[in-house]
C-alpha positions as CSV (number, residue, x, y, z in Angstrom):
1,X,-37.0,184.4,-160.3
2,X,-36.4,184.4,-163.8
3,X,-38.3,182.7,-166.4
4,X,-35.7,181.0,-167.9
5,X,-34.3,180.2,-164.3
6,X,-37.8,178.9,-163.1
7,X,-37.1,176.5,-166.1
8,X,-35.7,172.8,-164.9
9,X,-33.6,171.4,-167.5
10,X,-31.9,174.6,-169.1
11,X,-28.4,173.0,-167.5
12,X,-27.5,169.7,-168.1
13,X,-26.9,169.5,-163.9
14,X,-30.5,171.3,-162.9
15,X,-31.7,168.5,-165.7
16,X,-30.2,165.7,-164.4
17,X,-31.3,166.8,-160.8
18,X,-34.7,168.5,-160.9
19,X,-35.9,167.2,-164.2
20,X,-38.1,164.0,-163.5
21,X,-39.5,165.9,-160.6
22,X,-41.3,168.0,-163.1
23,X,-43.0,165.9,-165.9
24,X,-46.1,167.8,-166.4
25,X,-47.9,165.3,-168.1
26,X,-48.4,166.0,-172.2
27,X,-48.6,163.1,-174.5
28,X,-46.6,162.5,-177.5
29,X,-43.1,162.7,-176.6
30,X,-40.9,161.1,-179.4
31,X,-37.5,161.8,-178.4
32,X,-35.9,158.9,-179.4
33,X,-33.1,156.4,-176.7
34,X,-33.3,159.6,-174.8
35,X,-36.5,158.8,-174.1
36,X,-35.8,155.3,-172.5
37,X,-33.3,157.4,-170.0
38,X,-36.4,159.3,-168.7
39,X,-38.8,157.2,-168.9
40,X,-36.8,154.7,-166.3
41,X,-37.7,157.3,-163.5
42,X,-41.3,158.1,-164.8
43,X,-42.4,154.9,-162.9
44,X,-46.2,154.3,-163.3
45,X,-46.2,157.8,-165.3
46,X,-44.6,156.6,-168.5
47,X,-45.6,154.2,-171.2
48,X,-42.8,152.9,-173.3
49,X,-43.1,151.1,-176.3
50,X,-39.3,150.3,-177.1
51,X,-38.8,149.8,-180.8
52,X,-35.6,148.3,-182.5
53,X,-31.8,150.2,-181.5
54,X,-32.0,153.2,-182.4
55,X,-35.8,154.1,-181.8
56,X,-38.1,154.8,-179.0
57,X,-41.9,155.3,-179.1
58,X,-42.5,157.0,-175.8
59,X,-45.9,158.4,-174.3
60,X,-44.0,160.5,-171.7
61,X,-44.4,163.6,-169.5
62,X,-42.2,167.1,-170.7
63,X,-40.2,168.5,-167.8
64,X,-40.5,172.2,-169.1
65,X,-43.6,173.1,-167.3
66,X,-42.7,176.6,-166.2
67,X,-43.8,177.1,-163.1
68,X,-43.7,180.3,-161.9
69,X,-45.5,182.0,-159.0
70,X,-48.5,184.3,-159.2
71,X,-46.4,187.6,-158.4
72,X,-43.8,186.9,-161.3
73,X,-46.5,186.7,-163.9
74,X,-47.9,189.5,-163.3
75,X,-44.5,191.2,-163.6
76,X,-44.7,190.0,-167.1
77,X,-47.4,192.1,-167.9
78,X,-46.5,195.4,-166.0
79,X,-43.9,196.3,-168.0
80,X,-41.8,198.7,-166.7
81,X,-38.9,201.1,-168.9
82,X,-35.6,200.1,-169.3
83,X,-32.9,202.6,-169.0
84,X,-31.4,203.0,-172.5
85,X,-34.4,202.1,-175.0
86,X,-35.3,205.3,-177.6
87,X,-38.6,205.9,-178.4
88,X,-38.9,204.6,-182.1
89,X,-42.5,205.5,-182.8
90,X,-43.9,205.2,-186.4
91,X,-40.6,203.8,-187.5
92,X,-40.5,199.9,-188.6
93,X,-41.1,197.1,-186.2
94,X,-38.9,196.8,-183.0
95,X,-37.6,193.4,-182.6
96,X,-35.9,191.8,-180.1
97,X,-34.1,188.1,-179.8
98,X,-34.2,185.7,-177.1
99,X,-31.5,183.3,-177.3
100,X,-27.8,184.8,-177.7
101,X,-26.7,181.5,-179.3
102,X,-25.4,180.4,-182.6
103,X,-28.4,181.0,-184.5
104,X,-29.8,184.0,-182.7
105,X,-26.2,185.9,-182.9
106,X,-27.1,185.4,-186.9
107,X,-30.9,186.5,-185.9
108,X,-29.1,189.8,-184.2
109,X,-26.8,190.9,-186.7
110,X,-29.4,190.3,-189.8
111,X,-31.6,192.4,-187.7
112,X,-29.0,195.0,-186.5
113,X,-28.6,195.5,-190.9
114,X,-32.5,195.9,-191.3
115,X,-32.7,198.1,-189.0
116,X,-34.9,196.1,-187.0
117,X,-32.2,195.1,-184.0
118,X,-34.2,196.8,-180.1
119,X,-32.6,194.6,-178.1
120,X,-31.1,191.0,-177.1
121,X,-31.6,188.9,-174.3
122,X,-29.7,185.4,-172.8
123,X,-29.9,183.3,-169.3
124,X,-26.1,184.0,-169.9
125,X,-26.1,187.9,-169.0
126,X,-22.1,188.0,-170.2
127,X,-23.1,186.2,-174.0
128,X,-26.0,189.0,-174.1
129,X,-24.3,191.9,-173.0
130,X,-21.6,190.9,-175.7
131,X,-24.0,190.8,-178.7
132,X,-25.6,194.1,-177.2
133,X,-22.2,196.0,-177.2
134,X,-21.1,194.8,-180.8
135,X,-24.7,195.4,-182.4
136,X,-25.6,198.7,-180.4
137,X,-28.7,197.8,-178.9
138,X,-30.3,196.7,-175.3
139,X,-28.7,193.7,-173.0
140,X,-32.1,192.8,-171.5
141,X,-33.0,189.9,-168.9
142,X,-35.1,187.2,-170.7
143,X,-38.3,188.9,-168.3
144,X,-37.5,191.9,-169.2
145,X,-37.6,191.9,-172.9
146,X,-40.6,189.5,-172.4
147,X,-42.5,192.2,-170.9
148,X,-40.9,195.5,-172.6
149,X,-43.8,197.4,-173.8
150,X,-41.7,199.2,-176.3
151,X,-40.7,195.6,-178.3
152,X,-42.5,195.0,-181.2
153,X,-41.7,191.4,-181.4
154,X,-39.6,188.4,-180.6
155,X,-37.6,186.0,-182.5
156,X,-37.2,183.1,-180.3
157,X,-34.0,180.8,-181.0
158,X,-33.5,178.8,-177.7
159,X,-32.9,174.9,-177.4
160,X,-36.0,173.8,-178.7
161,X,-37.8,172.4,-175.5
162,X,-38.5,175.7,-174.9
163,X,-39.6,177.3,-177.5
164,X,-43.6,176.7,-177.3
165,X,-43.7,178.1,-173.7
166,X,-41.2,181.1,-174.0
167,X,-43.3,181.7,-177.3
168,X,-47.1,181.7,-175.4
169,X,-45.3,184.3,-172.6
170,X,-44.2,186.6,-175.3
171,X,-47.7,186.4,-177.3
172,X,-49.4,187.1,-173.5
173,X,-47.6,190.2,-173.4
174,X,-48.6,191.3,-176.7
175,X,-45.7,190.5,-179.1
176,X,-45.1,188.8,-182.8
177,X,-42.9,186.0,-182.5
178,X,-41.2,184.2,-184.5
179,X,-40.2,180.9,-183.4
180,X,-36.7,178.8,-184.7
181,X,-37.7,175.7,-185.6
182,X,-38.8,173.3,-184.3
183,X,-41.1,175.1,-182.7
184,X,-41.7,172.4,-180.1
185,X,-40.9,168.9,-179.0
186,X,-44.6,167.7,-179.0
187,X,-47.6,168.3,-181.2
188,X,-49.8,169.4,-178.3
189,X,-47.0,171.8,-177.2
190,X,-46.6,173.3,-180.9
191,X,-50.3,173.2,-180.8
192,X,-50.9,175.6,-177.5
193,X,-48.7,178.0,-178.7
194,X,-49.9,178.4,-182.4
195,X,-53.5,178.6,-180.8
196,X,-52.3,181.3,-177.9
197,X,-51.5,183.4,-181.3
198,X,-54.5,182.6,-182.9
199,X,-56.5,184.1,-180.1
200,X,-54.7,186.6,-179.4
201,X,-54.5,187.9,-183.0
202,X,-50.4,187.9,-182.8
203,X,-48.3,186.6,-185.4
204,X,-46.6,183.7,-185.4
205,X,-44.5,182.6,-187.8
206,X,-41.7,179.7,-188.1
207,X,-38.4,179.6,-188.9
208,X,-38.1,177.2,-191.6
209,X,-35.8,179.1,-193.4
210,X,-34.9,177.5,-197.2
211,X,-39.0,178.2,-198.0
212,X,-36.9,181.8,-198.3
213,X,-34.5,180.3,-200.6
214,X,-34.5,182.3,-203.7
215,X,-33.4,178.6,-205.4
216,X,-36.1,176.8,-203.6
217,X,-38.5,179.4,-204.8
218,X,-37.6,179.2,-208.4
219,X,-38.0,174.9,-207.9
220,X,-41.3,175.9,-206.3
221,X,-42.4,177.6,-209.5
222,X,-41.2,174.9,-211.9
223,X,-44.0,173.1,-209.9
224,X,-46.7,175.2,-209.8
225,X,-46.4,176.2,-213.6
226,X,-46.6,172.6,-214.1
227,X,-43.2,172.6,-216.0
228,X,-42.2,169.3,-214.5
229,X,-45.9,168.1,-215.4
230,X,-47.8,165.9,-212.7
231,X,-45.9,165.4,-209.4
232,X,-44.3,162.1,-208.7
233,X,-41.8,161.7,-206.1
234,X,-39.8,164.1,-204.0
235,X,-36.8,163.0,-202.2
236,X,-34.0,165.0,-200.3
237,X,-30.4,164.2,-198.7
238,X,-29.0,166.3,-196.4
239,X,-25.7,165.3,-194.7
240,X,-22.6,166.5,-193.2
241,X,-20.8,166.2,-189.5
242,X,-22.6,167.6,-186.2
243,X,-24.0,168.8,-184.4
244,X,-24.7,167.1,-181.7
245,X,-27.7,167.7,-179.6
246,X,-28.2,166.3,-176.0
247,X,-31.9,166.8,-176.4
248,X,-32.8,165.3,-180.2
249,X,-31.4,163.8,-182.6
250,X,-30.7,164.1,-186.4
251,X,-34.6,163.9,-187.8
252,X,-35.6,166.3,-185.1
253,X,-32.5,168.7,-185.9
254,X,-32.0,168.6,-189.8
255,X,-35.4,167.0,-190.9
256,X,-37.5,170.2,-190.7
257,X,-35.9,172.2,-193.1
258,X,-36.5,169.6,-195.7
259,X,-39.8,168.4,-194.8
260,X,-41.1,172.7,-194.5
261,X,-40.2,172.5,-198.4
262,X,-41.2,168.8,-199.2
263,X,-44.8,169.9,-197.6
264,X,-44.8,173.2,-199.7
265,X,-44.4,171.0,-203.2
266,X,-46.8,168.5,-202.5
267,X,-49.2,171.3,-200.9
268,X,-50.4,168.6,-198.2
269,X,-49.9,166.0,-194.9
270,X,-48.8,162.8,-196.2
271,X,-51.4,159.7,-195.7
272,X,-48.4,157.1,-194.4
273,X,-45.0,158.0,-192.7
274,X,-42.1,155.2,-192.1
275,X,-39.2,156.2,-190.4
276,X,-35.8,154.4,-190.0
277,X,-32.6,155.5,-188.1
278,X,-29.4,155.0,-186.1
279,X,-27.1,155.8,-183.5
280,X,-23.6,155.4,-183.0
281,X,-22.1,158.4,-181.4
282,X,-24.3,157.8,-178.5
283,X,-27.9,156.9,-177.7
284,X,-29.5,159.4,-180.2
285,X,-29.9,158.3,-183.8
286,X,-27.2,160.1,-186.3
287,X,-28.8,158.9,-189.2
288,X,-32.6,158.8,-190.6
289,X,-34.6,157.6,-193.2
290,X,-38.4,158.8,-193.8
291,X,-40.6,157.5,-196.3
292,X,-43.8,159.1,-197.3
293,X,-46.9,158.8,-199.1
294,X,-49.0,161.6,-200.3
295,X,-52.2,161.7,-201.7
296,X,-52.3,161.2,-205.9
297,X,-50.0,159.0,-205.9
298,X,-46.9,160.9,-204.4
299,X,-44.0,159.9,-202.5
300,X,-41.6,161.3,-201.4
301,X,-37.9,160.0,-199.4
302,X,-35.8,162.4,-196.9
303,X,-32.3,161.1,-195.6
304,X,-30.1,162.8,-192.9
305,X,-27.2,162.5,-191.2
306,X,-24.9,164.1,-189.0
307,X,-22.1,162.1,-189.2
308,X,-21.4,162.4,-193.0
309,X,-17.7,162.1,-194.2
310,X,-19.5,164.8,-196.8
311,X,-22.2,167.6,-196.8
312,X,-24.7,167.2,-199.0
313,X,-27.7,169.6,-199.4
314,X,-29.7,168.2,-202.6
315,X,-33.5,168.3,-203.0
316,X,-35.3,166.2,-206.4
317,X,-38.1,167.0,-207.7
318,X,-39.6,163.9,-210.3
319,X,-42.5,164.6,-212.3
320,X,-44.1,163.3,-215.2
321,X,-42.6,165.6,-217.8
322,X,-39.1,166.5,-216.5
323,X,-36.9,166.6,-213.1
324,X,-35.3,169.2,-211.4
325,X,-32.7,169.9,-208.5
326,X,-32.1,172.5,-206.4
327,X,-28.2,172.1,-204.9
328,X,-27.5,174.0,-202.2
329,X,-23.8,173.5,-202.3
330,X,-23.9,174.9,-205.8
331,X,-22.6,178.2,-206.7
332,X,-26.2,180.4,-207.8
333,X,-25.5,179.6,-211.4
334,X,-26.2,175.8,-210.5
335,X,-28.6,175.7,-207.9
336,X,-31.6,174.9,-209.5
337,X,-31.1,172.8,-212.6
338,X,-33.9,171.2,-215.2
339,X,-33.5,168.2,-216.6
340,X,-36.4,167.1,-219.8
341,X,-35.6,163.5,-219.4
342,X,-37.8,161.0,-221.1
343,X,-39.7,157.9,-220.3
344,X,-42.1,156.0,-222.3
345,X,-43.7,152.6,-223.6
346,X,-43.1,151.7,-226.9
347,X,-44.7,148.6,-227.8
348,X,-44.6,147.2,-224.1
349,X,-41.2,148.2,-223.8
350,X,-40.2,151.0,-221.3
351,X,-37.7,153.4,-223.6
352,X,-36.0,156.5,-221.9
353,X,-33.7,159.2,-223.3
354,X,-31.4,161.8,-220.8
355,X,-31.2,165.0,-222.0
356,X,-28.1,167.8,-220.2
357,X,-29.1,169.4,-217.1
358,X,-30.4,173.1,-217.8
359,X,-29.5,175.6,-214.9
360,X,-32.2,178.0,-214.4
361,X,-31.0,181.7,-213.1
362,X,-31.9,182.4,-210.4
363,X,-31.2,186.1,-208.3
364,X,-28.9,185.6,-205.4
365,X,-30.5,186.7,-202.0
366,X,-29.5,185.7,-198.4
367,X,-32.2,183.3,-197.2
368,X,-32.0,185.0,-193.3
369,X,-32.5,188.2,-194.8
370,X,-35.1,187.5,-196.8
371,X,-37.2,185.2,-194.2
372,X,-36.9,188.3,-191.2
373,X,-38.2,190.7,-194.0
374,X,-40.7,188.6,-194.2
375,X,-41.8,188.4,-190.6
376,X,-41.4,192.8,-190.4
377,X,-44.0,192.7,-193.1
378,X,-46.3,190.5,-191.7
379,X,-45.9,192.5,-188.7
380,X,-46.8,195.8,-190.4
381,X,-49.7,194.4,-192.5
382,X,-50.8,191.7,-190.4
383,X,-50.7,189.2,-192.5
384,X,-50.4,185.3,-192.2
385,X,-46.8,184.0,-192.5
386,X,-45.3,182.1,-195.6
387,X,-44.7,179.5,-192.6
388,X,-47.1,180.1,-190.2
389,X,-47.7,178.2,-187.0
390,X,-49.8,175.7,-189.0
391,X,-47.1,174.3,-191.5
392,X,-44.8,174.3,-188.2
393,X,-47.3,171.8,-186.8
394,X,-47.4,169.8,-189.8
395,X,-43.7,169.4,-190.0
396,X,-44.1,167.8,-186.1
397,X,-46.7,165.4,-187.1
398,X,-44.3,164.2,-189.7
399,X,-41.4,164.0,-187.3
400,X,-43.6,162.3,-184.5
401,X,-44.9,159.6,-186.6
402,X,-41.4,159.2,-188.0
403,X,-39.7,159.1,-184.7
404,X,-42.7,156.7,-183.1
405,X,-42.5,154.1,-186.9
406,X,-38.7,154.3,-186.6
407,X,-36.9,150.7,-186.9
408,X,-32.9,149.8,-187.5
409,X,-31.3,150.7,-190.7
C-alpha cells in the first residue's frame, strides 16, 4: 500500500468516511469551526472549548496517523533502482518534490532551471507523469522517491496535514527536506519532525519564502544597522481573494509568511498573542487579526484576509528614528521605502514633522530561486537553514495561541 494511500483523509470522501476512525491522539489541534465538525464524533476523546463565531479552541486527536504495516516500512528503507535515473555522482545535490500541486509544479520547474530537478512524485500518477515529461526528469510513486537511494533530498509541498509525517519518512531514509509551510498542523507534530532531523543530522529547512526576499532583506538591514533606531511596532496586511482551504483557514494559510519575517525583526517569541477572526464563506475564518507583544516594549499587528476586494502585501516597520515599508505589489524601485519622520515633545507638547518617502534600491532576485539555492547549499556544507525547523515551530506557537485566543471581529 502506498504511503500516501495508507493516509485517511487525503480525499475529501476517505475523510469523511475513515477519518474519525483514526484520531491518534496529539494535543493542540487549533483548526478553527472545523474543529467543532470533528470534534462532534470524537465523543469522550475530545475536549472543546467553543469560543465566539468564528473561533474554536479544540484539544483534539489528528487523523493522519500513518499507519502502515511492518513489511511496507521496511520497503522504505531497501531502496531499490528505478529504471531511468543517471548516475549524477559528484555533481550538485539531487532533489526531488513530493507534491505535484500548485506550489510544487513552481518547486519543479525552479529546480528543473538550477539544475537540481531528479525527479517528481504525486498520489495522482497522471499530474506526476505530466510535470515529469515537461521538466525531463523521473515520474516516481510517492514510496518510491521516498526510498530512492540516489535522491539527495526532498522538498515537501503537500496539503499541510501531511507534511510532518511525510517529512520524518523522508529524514528516515536519509534525505534533506525541505518542508512548505506550515510545516504542520500542531506544535507537537512540527516538533517530531524537526527533532527526527535533529537526530538524524539531516537538514531541515522551511519554506517561509519572503525571508528570501531581496526587499525583505534590505528592510531587514535597515533594522540591524539601527537606521530606524530602537524597534517599536511591526504590523503587516496581507489581503486579496482565495484560496480557500477545506482544512485551515486564513491565519493558518497567509499568516506564516508574515509572522517568519515579523519573528526575524524582532529576533524573538512574543510574550502575549490575541487573535481575532471571521468567517463568512463557510465555517472557516476568512479574516484575522493578531496582536502581539514582544519583549522591550514591541508590538507588533498582522491582518489577513482572503476575501479582499484588493491584494495588499505591505509590511511597517516603526522605530524610534524613522519608518520603513517594504511593498510587495511595488515595482523593485519601490519596494522598500524610508521614511525619517519626526516625533518629539516640546515643552509638553507632542510636535511631529513628515518627511517624502525615500526608495532604497534594491537588486531584483526571484524569491523561489533564491530560497532553493539556499537549501542546495545547506545541503552541500551542512549548514543550518536561514529558516530552519526551529523558526518553523515558532511561527506555529504563534498561530496556535492565535487560533486558541481568537474572538469575533
Amino acid at each position: 500500500m502506498s504511503v500516501l494511500k495508507s493516509l485517511p483523509g487525503l480525499k475529501r470522501k476517505a475523510r469523511r468516511r475513515e477519518g474519525l476512525d483514526n484520531f491518534a491522539g496529539r494535543p493542540g489541534l487549533h483548526l478553527g469551526p472545523k474543529s467543532v465538525r470533528a470534534g462532534a464524533a470524537l465523543r469522550a476523546e475530545s475536549v472543546r472549548r467553543p469560543l465566539l463565531p468564528g473561533w474554536v479552541a479544540c484539544v483534539a486527536f489528528a487523523p493522519w496517523e500513518i499507519r502502515r504495516p511492518a513489511r511496507e516500512r521496511s520497503l522504505c528503507h531497501d531502496s531499490h533502482p528505478v529504471p531511468g535515473f543517471s548516475e549524477n555522482a559528484g555533481m550538485s545535490p539531487r532533489i526531488g518534490v513530493l507534491g505535484c500541486g500548485y506550489w510544487g509544479a513552481n518547486h519543479v520547474r525552479t529546480l528543473k532551471g538550477l539544475g537540481a530537478l531528479a525527479a517528481v512524485a504525486d498520489i495522482h500518477p497522471e499530474r506526476a507523469q505530466a510535470l515529469a515529461s515537461e521538466h525531463g526528469c523521473l515520474a516516481l510513486s510517492p514510496d518510491e522517491i521516498l526510498a530512492h537511494r540516489e535522491i539527495d533530498a526532498l522538498v515537501i509541498a503537500l496539503p499541510a496535514q501531511f507534511h510532518a509525517d511525510m517529512a520524518i519518512h523522508a529524514i528516515e531514509n536519509g534525505k534533506d527536506v525541505l518542508v512548505e509551510k506550515p510545516i504542520a498542523l500542531t506544535v507537537p507534530d512540527a516538533e517530531r519532525a524537526v527533532k527526527a532531523a535533529r537526530d538524524a543530522g539531516r537538514v531541515f529547512m522551511t519554506g517561509h519564502i519572503l525571508r528570501f526576499n531581496p526587499a525583505f532583506e534590505r528592510l531587514l538591514a535597515l533594522v540591524d544597522e539601527g537606521t530606524l533606531g530602537a524597534l517599536r511596532y511591526v504590523h503587516a496586511h496581507r489581503l486579496g481573494l482565495g484560496k480557500f482551504h477545506a482544512e485551515f483557514d486564513a491565519l493558518w494559510d497567509l499568516g506564516p509568511h508574515d509572522l517568519s519575517m515579523i519573528v526575524a525583526l524582532t529576533r524573538s517569541e512574543p510574550t502575549a498573542v490575541h487573535g481575532e477572526g471571521s468567517a463568512f464563506v463557510d465555517q472557516l475564518n476568512d479574516f484575522a487579526h493578531l496582536h502581539m507583544r514582544f519583549p522591550e516594549h514591541v508590538a507588533a499587528h498582522l491582518f489577513v484576509s482572503r476575501l479582499s476586494p484588493y491584494r495588499e502585501r505591505r509590511l511597517s516597520v516603526v522605530g524610534s528614528e524613522a519608518m520603513a515599508v517594504f511593498d510587495d505589489l511595488e515595482p523593485w524601485e519601490r519596494k522598500v521605502a524610508l521614511y525619517r519622520h519626526k516625533v518629539w515633545d516640546e515643552n509638553g507638547r507632542w510636535k511631529f514633522e513628515q518627511s517624502e518617502p525615500e526608495y532604497l534600491p534594491v537588486e531584483p532576485g526571484m524569491p523561489l530561486t533564491r530560497e532553493l539555492e539556499h537549501f542546495l547549499h545547506c545541503i552541500e556544507t551542512r549548514g543550518t537553514p536561514r529558516t530552519d525547523g526551529e523558526e518553523a515551530i515558532r511561527v506555529l506557537r504563534i498561530l496556535t495561541a492565535g487560533s486558541a485566543s481568537g474572538e469575533a471581529v
